[in-house]
ChimeraX commands (.cxc) that place a marker at each C-alpha (Angstrom):
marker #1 position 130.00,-117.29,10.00 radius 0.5
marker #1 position 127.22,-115.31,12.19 radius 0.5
marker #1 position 125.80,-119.01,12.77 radius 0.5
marker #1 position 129.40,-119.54,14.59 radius 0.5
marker #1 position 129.06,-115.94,16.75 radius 0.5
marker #1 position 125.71,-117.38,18.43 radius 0.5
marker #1 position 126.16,-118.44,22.17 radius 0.5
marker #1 position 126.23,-121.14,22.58 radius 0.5
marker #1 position 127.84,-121.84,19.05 radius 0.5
marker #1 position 125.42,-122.88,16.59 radius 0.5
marker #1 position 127.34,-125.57,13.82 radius 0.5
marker #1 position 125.01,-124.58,10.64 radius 0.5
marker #1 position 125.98,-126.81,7.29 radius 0.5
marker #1 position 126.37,-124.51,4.22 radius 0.5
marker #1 position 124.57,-127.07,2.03 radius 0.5
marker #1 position 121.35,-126.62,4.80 radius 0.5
marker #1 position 121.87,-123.08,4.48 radius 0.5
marker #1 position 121.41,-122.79,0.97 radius 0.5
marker #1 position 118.81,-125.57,0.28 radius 0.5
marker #1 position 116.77,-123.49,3.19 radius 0.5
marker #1 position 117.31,-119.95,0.61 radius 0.5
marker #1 position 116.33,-121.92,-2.39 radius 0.5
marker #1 position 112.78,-123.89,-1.17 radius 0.5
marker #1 position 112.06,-120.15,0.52 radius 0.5
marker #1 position 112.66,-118.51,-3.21 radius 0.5
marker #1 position 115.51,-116.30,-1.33 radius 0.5
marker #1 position 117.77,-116.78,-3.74 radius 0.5
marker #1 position 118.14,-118.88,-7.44 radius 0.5
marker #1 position 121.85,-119.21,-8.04 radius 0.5
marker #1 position 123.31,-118.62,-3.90 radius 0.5
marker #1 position 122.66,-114.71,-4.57 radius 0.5
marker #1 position 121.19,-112.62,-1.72 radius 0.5
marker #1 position 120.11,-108.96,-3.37 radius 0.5
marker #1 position 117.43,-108.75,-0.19 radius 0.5
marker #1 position 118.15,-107.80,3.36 radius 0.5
marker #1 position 114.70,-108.42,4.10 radius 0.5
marker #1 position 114.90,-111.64,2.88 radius 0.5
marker #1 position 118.57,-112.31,5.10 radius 0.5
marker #1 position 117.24,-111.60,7.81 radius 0.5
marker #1 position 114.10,-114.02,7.78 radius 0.5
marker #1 position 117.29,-116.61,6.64 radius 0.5
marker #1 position 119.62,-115.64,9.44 radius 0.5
marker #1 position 116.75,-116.00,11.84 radius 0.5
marker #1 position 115.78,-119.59,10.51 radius 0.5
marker #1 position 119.24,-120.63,10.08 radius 0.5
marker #1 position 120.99,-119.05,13.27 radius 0.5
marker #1 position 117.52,-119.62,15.44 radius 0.5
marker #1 position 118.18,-116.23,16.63 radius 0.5
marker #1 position 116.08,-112.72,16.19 radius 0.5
marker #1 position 117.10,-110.89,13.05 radius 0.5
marker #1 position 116.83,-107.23,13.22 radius 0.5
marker #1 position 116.61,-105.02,9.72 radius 0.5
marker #1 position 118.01,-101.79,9.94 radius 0.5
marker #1 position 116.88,-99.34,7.29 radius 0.5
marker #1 position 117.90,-95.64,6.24 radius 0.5
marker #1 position 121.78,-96.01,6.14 radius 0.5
marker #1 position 124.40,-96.59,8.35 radius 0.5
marker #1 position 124.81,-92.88,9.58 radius 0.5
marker #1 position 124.13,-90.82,12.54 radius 0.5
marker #1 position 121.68,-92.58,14.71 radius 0.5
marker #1 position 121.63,-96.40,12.75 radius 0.5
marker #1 position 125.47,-95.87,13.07 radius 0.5
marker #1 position 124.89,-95.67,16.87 radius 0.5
marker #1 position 122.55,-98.51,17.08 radius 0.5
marker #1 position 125.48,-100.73,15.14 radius 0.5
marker #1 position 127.82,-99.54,17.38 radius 0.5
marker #1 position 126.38,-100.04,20.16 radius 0.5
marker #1 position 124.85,-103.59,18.92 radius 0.5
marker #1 position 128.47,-104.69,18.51 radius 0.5
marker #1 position 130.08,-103.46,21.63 radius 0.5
marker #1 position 127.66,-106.00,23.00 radius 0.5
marker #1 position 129.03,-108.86,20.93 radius 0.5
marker #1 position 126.22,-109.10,18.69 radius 0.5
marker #1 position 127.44,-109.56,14.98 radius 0.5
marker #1 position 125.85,-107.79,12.25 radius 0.5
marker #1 position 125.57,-108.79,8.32 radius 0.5
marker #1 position 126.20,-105.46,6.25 radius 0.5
marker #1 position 125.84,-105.50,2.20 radius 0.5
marker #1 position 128.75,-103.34,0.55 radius 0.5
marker #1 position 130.40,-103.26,-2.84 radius 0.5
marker #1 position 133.77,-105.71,-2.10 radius 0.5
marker #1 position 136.85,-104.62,-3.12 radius 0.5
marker #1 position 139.40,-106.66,-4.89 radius 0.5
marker #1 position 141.23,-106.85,-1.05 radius 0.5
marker #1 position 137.77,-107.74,0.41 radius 0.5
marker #1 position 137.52,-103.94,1.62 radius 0.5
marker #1 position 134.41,-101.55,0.94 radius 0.5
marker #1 position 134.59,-100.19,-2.26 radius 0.5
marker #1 position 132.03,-98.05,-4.59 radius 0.5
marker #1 position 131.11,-100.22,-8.01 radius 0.5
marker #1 position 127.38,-99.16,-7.84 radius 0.5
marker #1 position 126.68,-102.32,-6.71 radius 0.5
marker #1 position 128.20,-104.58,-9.41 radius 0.5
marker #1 position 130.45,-106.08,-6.74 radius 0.5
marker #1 position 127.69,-106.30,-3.96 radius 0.5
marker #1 position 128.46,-109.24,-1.53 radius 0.5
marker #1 position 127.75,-109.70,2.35 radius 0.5
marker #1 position 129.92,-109.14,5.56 radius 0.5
marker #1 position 129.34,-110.10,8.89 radius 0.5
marker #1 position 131.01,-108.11,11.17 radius 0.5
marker #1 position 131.57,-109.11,14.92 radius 0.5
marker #1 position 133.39,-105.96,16.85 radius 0.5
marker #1 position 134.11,-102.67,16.89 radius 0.5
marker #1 position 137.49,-100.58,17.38 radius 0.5
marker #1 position 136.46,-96.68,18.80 radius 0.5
marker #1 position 139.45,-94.00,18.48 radius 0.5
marker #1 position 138.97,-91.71,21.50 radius 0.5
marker #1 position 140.08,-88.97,23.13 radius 0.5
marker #1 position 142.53,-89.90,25.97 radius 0.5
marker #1 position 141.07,-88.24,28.48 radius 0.5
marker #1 position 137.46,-89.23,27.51 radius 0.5
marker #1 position 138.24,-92.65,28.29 radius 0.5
marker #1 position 137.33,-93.76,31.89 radius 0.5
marker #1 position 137.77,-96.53,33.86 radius 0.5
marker #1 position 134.13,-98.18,33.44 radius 0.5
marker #1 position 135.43,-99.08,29.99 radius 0.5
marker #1 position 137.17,-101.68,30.97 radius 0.5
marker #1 position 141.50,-102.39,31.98 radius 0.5
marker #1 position 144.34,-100.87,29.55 radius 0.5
marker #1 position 145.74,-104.39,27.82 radius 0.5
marker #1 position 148.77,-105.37,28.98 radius 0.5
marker #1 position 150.92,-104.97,25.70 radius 0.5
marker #1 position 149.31,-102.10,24.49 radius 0.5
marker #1 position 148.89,-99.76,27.30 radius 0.5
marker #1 position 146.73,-96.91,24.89 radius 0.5
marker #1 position 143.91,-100.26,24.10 radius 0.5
marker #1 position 141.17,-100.32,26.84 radius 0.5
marker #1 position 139.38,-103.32,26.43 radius 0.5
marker #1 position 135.71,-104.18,27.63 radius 0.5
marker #1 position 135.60,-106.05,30.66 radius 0.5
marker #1 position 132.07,-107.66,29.83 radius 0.5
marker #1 position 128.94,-106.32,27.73 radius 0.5
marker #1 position 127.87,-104.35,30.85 radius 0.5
marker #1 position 130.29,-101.60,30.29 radius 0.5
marker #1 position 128.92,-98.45,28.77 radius 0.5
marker #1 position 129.47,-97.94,24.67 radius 0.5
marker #1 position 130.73,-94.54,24.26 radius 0.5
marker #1 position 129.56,-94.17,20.94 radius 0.5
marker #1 position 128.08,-90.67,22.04 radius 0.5
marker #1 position 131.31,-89.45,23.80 radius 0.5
marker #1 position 132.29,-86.10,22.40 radius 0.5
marker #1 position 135.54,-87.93,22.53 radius 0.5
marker #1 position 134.62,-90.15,20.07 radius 0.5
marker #1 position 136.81,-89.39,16.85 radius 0.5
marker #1 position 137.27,-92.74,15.02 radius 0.5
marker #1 position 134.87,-95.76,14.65 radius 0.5
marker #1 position 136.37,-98.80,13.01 radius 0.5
marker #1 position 134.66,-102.29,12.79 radius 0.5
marker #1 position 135.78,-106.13,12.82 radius 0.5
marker #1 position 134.42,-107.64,9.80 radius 0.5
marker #1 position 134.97,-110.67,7.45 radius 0.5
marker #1 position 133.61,-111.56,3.96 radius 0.5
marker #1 position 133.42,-115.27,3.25 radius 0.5
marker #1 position 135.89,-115.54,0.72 radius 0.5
marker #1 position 138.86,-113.93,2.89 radius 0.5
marker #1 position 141.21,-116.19,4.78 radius 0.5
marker #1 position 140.97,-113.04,7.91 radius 0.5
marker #1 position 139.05,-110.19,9.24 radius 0.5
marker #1 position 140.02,-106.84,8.88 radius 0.5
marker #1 position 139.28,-103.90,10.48 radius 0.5
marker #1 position 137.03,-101.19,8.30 radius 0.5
marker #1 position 136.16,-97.85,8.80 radius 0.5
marker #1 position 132.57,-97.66,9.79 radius 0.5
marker #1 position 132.36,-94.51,7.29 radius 0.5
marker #1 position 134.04,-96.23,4.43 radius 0.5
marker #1 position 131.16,-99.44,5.41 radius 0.5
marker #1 position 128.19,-96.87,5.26 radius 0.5
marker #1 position 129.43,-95.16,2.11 radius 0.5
marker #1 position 129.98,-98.65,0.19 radius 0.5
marker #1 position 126.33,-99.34,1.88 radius 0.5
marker #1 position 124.51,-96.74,0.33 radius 0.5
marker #1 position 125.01,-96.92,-3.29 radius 0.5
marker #1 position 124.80,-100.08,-3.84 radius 0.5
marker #1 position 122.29,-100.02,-6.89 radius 0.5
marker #1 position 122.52,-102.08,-9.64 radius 0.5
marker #1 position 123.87,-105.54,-10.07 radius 0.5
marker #1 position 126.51,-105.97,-12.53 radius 0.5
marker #1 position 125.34,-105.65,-16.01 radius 0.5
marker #1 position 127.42,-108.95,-17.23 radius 0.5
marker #1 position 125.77,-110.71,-14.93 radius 0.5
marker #1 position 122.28,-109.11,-15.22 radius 0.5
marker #1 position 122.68,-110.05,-19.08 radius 0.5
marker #1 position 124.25,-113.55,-18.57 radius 0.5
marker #1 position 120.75,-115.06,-19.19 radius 0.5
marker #1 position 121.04,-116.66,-15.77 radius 0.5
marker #1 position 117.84,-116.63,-13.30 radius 0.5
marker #1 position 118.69,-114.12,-9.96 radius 0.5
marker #1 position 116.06,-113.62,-7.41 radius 0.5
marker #1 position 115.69,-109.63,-7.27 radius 0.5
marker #1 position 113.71,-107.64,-4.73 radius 0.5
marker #1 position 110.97,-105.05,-6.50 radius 0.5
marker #1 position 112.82,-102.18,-7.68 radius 0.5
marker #1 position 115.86,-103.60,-7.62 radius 0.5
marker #1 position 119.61,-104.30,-6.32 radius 0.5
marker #1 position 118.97,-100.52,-4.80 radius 0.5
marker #1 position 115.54,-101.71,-3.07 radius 0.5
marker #1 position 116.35,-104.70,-1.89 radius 0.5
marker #1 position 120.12,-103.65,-0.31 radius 0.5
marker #1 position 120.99,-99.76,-0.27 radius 0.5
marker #1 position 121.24,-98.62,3.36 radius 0.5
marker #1 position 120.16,-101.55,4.93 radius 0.5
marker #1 position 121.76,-103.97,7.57 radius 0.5
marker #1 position 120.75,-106.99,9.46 radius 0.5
marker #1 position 121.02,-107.07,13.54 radius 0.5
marker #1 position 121.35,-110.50,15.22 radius 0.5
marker #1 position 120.55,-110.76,18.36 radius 0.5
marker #1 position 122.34,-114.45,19.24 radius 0.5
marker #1 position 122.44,-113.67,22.79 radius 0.5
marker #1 position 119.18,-113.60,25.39 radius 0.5
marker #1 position 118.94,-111.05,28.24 radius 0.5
marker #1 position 121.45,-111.48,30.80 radius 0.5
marker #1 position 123.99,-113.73,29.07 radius 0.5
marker link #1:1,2 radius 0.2
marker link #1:2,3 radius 0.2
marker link #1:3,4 radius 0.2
marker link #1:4,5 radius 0.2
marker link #1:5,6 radius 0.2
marker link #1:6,7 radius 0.2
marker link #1:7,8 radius 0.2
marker link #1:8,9 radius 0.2
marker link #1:9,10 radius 0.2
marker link #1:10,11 radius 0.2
marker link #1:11,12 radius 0.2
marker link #1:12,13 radius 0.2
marker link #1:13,14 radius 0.2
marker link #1:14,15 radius 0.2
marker link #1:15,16 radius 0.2
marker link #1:16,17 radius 0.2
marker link #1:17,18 radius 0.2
marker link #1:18,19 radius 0.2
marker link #1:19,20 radius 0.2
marker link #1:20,21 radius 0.2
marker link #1:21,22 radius 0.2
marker link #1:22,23 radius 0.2
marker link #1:23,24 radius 0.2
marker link #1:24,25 radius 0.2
marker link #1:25,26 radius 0.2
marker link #1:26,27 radius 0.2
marker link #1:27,28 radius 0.2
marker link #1:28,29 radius 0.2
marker link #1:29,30 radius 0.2
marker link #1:30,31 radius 0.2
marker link #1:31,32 radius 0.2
marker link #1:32,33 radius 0.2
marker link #1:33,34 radius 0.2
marker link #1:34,35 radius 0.2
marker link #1:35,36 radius 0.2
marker link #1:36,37 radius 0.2
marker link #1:37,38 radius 0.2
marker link #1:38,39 radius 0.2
marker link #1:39,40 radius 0.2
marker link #1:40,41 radius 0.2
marker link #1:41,42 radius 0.2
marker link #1:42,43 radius 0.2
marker link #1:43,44 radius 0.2
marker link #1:44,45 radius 0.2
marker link #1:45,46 radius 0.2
marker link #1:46,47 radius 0.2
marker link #1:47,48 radius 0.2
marker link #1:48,49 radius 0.2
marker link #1:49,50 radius 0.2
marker link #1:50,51 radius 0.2
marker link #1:51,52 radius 0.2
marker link #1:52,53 radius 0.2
marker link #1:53,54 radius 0.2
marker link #1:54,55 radius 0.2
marker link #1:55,56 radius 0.2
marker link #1:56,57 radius 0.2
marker link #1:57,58 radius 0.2
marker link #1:58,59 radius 0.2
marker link #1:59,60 radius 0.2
marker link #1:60,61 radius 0.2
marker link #1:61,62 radius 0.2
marker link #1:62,63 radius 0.2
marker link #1:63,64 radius 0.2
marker link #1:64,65 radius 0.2
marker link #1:65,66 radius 0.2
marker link #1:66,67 radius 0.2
marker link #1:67,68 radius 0.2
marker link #1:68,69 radius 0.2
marker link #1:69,70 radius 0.2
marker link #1:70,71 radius 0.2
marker link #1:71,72 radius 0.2
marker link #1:72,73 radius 0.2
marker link #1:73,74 radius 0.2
marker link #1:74,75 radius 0.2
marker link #1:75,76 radius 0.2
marker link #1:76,77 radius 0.2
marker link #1:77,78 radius 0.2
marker link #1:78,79 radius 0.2
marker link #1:79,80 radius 0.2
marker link #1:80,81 radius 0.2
marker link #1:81,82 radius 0.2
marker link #1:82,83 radius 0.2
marker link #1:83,84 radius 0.2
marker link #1:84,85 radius 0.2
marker link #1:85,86 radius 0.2
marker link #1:86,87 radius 0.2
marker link #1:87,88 radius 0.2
marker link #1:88,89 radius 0.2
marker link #1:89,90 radius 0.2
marker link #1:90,91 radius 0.2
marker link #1:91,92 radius 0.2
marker link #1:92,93 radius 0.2
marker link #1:93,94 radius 0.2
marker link #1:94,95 radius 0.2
marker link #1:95,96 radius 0.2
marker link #1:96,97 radius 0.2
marker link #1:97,98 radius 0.2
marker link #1:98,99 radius 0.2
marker link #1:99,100 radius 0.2
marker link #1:100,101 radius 0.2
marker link #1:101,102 radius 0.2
marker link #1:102,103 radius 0.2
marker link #1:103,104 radius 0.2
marker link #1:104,105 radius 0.2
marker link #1:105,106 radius 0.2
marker link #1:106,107 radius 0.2
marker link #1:107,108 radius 0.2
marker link #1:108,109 radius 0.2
marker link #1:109,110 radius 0.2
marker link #1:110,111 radius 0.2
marker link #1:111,112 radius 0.2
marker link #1:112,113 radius 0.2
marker link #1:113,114 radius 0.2
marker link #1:114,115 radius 0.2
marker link #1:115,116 radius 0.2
marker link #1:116,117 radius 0.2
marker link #1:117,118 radius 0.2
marker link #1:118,119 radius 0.2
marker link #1:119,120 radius 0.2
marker link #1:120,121 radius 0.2
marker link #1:121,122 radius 0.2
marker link #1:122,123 radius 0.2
marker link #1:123,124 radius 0.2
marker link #1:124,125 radius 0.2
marker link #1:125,126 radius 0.2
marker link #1:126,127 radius 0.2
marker link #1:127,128 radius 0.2
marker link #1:128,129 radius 0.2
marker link #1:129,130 radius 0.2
marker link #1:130,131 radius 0.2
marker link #1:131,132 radius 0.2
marker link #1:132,133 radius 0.2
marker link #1:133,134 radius 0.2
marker link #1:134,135 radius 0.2
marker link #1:135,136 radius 0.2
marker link #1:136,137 radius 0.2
marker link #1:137,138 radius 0.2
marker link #1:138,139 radius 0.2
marker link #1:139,140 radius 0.2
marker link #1:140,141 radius 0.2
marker link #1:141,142 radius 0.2
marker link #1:142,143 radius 0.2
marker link #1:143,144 radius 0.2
marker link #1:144,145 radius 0.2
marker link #1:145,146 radius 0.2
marker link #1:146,147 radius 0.2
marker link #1:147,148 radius 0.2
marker link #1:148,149 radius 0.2
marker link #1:149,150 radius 0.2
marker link #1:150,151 radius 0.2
marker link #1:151,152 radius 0.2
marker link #1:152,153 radius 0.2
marker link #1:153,154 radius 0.2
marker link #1:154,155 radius 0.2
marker link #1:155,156 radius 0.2
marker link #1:156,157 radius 0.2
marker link #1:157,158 radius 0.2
marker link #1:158,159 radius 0.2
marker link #1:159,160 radius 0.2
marker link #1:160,161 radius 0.2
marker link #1:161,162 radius 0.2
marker link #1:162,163 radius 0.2
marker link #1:163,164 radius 0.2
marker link #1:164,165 radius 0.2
marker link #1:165,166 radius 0.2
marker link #1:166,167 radius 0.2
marker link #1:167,168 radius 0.2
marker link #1:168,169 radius 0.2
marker link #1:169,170 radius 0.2
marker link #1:170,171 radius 0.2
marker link #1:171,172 radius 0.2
marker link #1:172,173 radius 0.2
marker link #1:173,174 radius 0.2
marker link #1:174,175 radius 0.2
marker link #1:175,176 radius 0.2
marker link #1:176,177 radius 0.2
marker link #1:177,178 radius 0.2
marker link #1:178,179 radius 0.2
marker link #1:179,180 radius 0.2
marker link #1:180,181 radius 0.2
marker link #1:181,182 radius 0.2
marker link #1:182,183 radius 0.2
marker link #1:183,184 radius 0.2
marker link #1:184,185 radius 0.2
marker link #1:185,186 radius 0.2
marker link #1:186,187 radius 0.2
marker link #1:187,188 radius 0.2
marker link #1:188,189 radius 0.2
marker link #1:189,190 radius 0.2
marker link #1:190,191 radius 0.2
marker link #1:191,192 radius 0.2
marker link #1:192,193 radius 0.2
marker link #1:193,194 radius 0.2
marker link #1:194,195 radius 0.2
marker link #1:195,196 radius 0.2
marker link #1:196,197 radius 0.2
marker link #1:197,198 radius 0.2
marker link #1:198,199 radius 0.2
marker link #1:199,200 radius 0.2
marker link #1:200,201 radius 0.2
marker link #1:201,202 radius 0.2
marker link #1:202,203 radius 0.2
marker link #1:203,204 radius 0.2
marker link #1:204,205 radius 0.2
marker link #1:205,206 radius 0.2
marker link #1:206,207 radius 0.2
marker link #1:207,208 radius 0.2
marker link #1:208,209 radius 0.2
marker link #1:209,210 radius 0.2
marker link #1:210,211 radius 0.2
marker link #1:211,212 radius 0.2
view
């Protein structure tokens, strides 16, 4: 899917994809319980720089995702999934990846100016972007809600999460699910575990070069 957001469009077969995780020793059974080792994937697979963003997704990392999206860069984000695809918080026993591609800010009306782009037609109260020039506001004091555009691979459509609900699935993901821990199956694990390898990290891809 992030292979898909690179400009120009990058058409990356699944099968390559995996083989590429396997020879690496990414991954055993199609698991990925390393965001180190994504990103070195992603940046193999998509040709593009990967960028691994540590510490959580709060406060200033939730500005640099922010503002990394309002310039149509996608990001791949690790979170317990939900039965509905959302964020949940399992521990980590339902860890799986996102990518997420845009970002939805709720602010103030009279903090919003006109370098953020043209009111859309049919919805009068939606600015939208005009190109990645325009400035992120993601340190407006007007800023009240931050909502991103994501999609897990098994959902038919994106939805639109709460960055907050995101960081909080983020964080505690821990331990993989103990059925499957104890299913006598091989998984590639990082060094201290599901916590280690995927609590409070993200992956930045930067598919675009300077000036595009």
């Amino acid at each position: 899917m992030a292979a898909h957001l690179r400009q120009p469009r990058l058409s990356v077969n699944m099968e390559t994809v995996v083989q590429t995780a396997l020879s690496r020793g990414y991954t055993a059974q199609g698991e990925m319980f390393s965001a180190n080792n994504m990103a070195l994937l992603a940046e193999e697979a998509c040709r593009c720089k990967a960028e691994l963003l540590s510490g959580g997704l709060s406060g200033d990392n939730a500005a640099a995702v922010v503002t990394h999206l309002w310039g149509r860069q996608p990001v791949l984000v690790p979170y317990d999934e939900d039965y509905n695809h959302e964020p949940c918080q399992r521990g980590g026993h339902r860890a799986h990846w996102a990518v997420a591609s845009g970002v939805l800010l709720g602010l103030d009306q009279g903090s919003v100016s006109g370098s953020l782009g043209q009111p859309d037609p049919s919805l009068p109260w939606l600015n939208l972007p005009s190109d990645t020039s325009s400035p992120c506001p993601v340190r407006s004091t007007g800023l009240r809600e931050v909502y991103v555009l994501a999609k897990q691979g098994k959902s038919l459509r994106y939805q639109l999460w709460s960055l907050d609900s995101v960081a909080q699935s983020n964080e505690q993901l821990r331990t993989m699910d103990p059925q499957r821990a104890n299913d006598g199956t091989r998984y590639v694990v990082s060094t201290g575990g599901v916590e280690a390898g995927l609590a409070g990290k993200a992956v930045l891809l930067h598919t675009r070069t300077q000036g595009q």
